[in-house]
C-alpha positions in Angstrom: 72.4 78.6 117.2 75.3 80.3 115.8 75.0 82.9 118.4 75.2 80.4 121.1 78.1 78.9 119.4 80.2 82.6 118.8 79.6 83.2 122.4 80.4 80.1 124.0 84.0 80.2 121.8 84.6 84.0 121.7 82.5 84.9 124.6 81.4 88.9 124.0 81.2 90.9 122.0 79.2 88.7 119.3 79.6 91.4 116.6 82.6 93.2 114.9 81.7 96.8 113.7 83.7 98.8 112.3 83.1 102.1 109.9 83.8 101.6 105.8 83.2 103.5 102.8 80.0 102.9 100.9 78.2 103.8 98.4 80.0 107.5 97.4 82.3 106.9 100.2 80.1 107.7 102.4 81.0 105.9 105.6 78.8 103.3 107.4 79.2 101.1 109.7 79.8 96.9 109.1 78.9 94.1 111.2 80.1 90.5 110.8 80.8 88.2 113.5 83.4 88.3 115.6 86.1 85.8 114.8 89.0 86.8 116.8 90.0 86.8 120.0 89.8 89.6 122.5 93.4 91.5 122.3 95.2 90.8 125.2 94.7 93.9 128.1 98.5 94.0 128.8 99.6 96.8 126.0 103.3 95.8 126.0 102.4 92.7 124.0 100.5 93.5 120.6 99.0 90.1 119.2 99.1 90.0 115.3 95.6 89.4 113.9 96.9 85.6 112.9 97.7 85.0 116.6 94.6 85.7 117.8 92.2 84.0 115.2 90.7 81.2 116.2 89.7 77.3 115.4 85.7 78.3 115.5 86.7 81.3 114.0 88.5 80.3 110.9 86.2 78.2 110.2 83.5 80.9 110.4 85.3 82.7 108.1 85.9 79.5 105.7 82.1 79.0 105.7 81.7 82.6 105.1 79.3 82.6 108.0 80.7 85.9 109.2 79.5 87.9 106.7 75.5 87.3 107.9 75.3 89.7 110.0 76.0 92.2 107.1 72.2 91.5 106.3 71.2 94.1 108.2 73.5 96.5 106.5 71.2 95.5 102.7 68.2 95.9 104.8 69.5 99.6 106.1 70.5 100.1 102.7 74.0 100.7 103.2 75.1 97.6 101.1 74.0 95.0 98.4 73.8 91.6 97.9 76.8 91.8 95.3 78.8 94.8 94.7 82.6 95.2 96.0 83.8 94.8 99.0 83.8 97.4 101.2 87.7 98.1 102.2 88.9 100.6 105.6 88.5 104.0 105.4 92.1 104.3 105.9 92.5 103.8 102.1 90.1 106.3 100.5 93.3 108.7 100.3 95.5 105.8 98.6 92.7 105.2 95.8 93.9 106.6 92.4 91.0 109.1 90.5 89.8 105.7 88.4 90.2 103.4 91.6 87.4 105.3 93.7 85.2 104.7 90.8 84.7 102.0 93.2 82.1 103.8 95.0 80.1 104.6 92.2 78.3 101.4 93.5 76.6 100.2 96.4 79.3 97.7 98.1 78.4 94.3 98.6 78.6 91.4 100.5 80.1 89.3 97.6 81.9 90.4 94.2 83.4 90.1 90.5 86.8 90.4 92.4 85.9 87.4 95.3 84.5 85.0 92.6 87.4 85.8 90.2 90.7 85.9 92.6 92.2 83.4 95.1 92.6 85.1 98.5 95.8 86.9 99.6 96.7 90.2 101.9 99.7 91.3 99.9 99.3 95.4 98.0 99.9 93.1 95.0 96.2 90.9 95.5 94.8 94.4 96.4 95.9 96.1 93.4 94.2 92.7 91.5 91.0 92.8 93.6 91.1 96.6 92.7 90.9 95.9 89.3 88.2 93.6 89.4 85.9 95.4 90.8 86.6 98.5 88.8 85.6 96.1 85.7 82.5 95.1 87.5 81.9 98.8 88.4 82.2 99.8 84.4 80.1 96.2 83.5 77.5 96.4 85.8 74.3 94.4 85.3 71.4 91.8 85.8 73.4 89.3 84.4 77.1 90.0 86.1 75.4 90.2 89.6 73.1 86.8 88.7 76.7 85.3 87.9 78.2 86.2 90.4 76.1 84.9 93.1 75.7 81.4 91.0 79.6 81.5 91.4 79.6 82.7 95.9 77.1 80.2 95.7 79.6 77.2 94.4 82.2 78.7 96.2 80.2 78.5 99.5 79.4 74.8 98.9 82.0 73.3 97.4 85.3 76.0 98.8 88.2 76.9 96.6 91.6 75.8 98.5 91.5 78.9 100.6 
């Protein structure tokens, strides 16, 4: 159904892919739904990501219902249930010796850092985010990932303002 739905408001492609760091930055390849629109095929204008998100997609993205497809990267292997999220390539050279600790751990679809910090896209939520998984990285176990996905789970259900 949700198929049906993406293509009948985004049309095609269904899926986003794109290549991230995983487990020993080793690079894979993601896949959530797409949420966005197409950018435009005229090159003079260049459509900020905000401009072309939209309705059915936001709220994809509110519901976290973009991340299912990224079920198929646990089966494959390439990520876990929790873990943290998997960021672009781009900034494997901008990661500090004790920030790529990061990869010492299978990335996941949800993390210490998503149940712990409100949503933002500044270097300064980054740098937080960062942080948090680093902890998770250095307090990894049974119990962190159970509590974790108790909290995605709440979040899921019940949101958080974002």
């Amino acid at each position: 159904m949700q198929l049906i739905l993406i293509y009948l408001n985004l049309g095609r492609p269904i899926l986003f892919t794109q290549q991230r760091p995983g487990y020993k930055a080793q690079p894979f390849m993601i896949y959530k739904f797409r949420t966005m629109a197409m950018p435009s095929s005229d090159s003079l204008i260049h459509e900020s990501d905000v401009e072309r998100m939209t309705k059915f997609g936001w709220l994809l993205r509110r519901a976290s219902l973009d991340e299912i497809p990224q079920l198929w990267n646990i089966i494959c292997g390439d990520m876990s249930l929790v873990g943290p999220r998997p960021l672009l390539m781009e900034y494997l050279p901008l990661y500090s010796a004790e920030q790529s600790r990061r990869h010492e751990v299978q990335p996941g679809i949800t993390g210490w850092a998503q149940v712990n910090y409100p949503y933002g896209a500044n270097l300064e939520d980054t740098i937080n985010k960062l942080k948090y998984d680093l902890y998770y990285v250095r307090y990894f176990s049974l119990v962190m990932d159970l509590t974790i996905i108790i909290k995605t789970g709440y979040t899921m259900l019940f949101g958080r303002g974002r």
